[in-house]
C-alpha positions in Angstrom: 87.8 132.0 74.8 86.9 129.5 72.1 85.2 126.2 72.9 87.9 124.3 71.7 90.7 126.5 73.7 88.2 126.0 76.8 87.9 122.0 76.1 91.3 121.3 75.6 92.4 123.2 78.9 89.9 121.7 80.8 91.0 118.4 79.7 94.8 119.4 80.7 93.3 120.7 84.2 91.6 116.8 84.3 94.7 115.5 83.6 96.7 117.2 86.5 93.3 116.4 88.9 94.3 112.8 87.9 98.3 112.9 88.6 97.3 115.1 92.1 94.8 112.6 92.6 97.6 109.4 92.8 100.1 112.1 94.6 97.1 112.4 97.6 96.5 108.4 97.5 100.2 107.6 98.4 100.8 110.5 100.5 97.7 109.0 102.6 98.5 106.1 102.9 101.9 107.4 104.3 100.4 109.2 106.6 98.4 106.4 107.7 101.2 103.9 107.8 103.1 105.7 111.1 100.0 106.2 112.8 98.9 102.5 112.4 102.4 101.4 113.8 101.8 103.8 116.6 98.5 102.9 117.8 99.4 98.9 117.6 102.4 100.1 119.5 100.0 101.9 122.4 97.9 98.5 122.2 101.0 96.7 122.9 102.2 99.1 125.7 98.7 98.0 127.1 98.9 94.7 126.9 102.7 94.5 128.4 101.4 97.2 131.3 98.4 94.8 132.2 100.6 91.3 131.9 103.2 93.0 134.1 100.8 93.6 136.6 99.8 90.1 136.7 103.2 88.8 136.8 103.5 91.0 139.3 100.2 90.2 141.4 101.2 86.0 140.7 104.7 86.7 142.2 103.1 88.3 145.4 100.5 85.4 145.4 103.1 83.2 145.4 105.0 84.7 148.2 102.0 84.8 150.5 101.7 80.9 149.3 104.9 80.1 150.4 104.7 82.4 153.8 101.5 80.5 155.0 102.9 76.6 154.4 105.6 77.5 156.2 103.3 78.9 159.2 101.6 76.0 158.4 103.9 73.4 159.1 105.4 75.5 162.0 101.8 75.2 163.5 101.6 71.9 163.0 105.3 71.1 164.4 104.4 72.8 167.7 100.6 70.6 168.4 102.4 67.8 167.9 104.9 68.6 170.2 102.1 70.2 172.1 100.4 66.4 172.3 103.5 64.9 173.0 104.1 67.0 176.3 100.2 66.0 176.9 101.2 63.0 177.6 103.7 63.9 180.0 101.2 66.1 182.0 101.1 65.2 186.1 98.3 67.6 187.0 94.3 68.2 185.9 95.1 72.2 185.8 98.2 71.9 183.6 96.4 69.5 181.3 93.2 71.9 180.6 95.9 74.9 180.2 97.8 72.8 177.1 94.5 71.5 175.6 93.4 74.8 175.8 97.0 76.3 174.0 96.5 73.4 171.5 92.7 74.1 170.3 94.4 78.0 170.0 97.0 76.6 167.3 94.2 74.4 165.8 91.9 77.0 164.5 94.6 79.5 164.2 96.0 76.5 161.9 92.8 76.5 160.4 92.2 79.5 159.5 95.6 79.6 157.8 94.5 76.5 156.1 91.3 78.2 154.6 93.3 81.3 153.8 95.4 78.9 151.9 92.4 77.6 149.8 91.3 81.2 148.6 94.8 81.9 147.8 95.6 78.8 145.5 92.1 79.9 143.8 93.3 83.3 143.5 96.7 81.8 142.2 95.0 80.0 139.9 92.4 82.7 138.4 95.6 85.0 137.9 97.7 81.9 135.9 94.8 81.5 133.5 94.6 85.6 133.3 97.9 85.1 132.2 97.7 82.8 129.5 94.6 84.2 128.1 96.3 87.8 128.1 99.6 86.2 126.5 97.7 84.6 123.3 96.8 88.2 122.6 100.2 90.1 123.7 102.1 87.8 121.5 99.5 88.0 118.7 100.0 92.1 118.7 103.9 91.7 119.1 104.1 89.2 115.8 102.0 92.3 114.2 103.9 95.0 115.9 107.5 93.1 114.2 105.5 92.7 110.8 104.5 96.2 110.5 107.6 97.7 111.7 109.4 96.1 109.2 107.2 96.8 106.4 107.1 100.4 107.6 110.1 101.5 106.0 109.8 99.4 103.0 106.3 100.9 102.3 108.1 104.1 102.8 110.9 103.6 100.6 108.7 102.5 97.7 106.1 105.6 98.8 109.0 108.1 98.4 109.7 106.2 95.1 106.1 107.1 93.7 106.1 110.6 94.7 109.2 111.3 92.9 107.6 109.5 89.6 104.4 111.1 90.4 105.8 114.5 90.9 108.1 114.4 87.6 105.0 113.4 86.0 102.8 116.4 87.5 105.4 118.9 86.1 105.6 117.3 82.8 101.7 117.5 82.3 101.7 121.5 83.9 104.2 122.3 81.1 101.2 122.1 78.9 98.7 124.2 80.7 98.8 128.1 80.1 100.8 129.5 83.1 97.8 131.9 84.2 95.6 129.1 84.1 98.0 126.6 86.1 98.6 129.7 89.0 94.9 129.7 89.5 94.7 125.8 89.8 97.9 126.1 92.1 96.1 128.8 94.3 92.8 127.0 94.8 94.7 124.1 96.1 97.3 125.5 98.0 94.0 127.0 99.9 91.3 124.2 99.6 90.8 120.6 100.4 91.7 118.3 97.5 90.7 118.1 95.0 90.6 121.4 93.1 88.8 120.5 89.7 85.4 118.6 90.2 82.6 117.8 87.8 79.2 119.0 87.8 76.6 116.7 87.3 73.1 117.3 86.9 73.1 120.9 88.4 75.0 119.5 91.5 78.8 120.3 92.4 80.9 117.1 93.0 82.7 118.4 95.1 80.6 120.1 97.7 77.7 118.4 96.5 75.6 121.8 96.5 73.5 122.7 93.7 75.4 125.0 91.3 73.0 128.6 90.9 71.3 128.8 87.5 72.8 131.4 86.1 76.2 129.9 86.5 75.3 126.9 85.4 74.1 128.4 81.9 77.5 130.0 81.6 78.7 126.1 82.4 77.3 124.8 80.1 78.5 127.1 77.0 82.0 126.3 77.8 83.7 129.3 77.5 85.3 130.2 80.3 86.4 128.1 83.4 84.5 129.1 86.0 84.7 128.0 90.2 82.0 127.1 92.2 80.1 129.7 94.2 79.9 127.5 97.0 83.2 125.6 97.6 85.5 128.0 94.8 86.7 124.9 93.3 87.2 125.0 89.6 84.0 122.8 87.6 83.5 121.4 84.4 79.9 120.0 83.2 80.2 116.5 82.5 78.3 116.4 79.5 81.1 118.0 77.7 83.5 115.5 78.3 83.5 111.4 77.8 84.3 109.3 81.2 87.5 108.6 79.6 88.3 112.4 79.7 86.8 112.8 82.6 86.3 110.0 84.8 84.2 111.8 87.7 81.6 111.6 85.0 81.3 107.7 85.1 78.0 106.5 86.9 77.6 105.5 90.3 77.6 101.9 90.8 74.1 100.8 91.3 73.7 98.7 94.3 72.7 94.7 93.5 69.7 93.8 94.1 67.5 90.5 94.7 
């Protein structure tokens, strides 16, 4: 093979590495767009599950609340009835019986009085449980409505791009030599994308192992289109090529500095 026959099919192989390279892009971020919704869906399922039980445990609360007044003022009915009859009392051993009934209710009423307290506490820790829990339940349901909408509009306009994409991909295989485009197509039916990666100072791109000696003499010739030994993707030296040819060439972005 010619240089020239070996440059320009490289360059055809970039080209489809370029189109495949948008096709993965927007089939990612398709992929990604479901699985979002679903795991702000589980976060919501959370949320609900552990405001629920709140409600749930407020609702109980409230019950017991409600329970213990009335006990309460039952209590409270019957000593004052209690001291009322006191007064009516004819005889030192009947008297000593009703105090003694009376100081019963008392700290019995007491006690209800003090289990009162802990439970308006306990109602009041769970109401601000609540409120805290529902700034952030209704901050992931506003998301949850967002995203689900957008899901099948970022879908729809997804599905749109493959088709462009894909028209464009067999437009720009047409002009690759058929043997040439079945050995691209069987490398990445097989392999992780992508299939054609540069080589760039004796190191492979797209494992990022150096490329042996030998083969990277026969590289650099540009003669034949060879695959790594390593990963079996196709490779191309970069020095060949311009980074408008081939843009895996262009430089790494060099960090800023003080």
């Amino acid at each position: 093979m010619s240089n020239a026959v070996y440059f320009e099919q490289i360059k055809q192989l970039v080209e489809l590495q370029k189109v495949d390279d948008a096709i993965y892009t927007v089939r990612q971020d398709m992929e990604r767009a479901p699985s979002e919704l679903d795991s702000l869906e589980q976060r919501f399922n959370a949320s609900e599950t552990q405001r629920n039980y709140i409600v749930d445990k407020l609702t109980h609360l409230q019950e017991q609340q409600k329970r213990l007044s009335l006990e309460i003022d039952d209590d409270s009915a019957r000593i004052k009835k209690s001291k009322n009859k006191l007064m009516q009392v004819e005889n030192t051993r009947e008297y000593h019986a009703m105090m003694r009934e009376m100081d019963s209710m008392e700290k019995v009423n007491r006690s209800r009085e003090e289990e009162k307290m802990t439970l308006l506490e306990e109602l009041q820790f769970q109401k601000d449980a609540l409120a805290e829990i529902d700034l952030t339940h209704t901050a992931i349901q506003a998301e949850l409505e967002v995203k689900r909408d957008g899901l099948e509009e970022k879908l729809k306009k997804g599905n749109a791009a493959l088709s462009e994409l894909n028209a464009k991909r067999a437009h720009v295989s047409k002009a690759i030599p058929q043997p040439v485009f079945m050995r691209y197509e069987f490398i990445r039916e097989r392999l992780e994308h992508p299939v054609i990666v540069a080589v760039k100072e004796g190191i492979c791109s797209g494992c990022h192992i150096s490329v042996p000696p030998q083969s990277f003499i026969e590289l650099q010739r540009g003669q034949q289109i060879l695959s790594c030994p390593n990963c079996q993707r196709l490779i191309f030296w970069c020095e060949h090529f311009s980074v408008t040819d081939a843009p895996q060439c262009a430089p790494k972005m060099q960090p800023l500095t003080d």
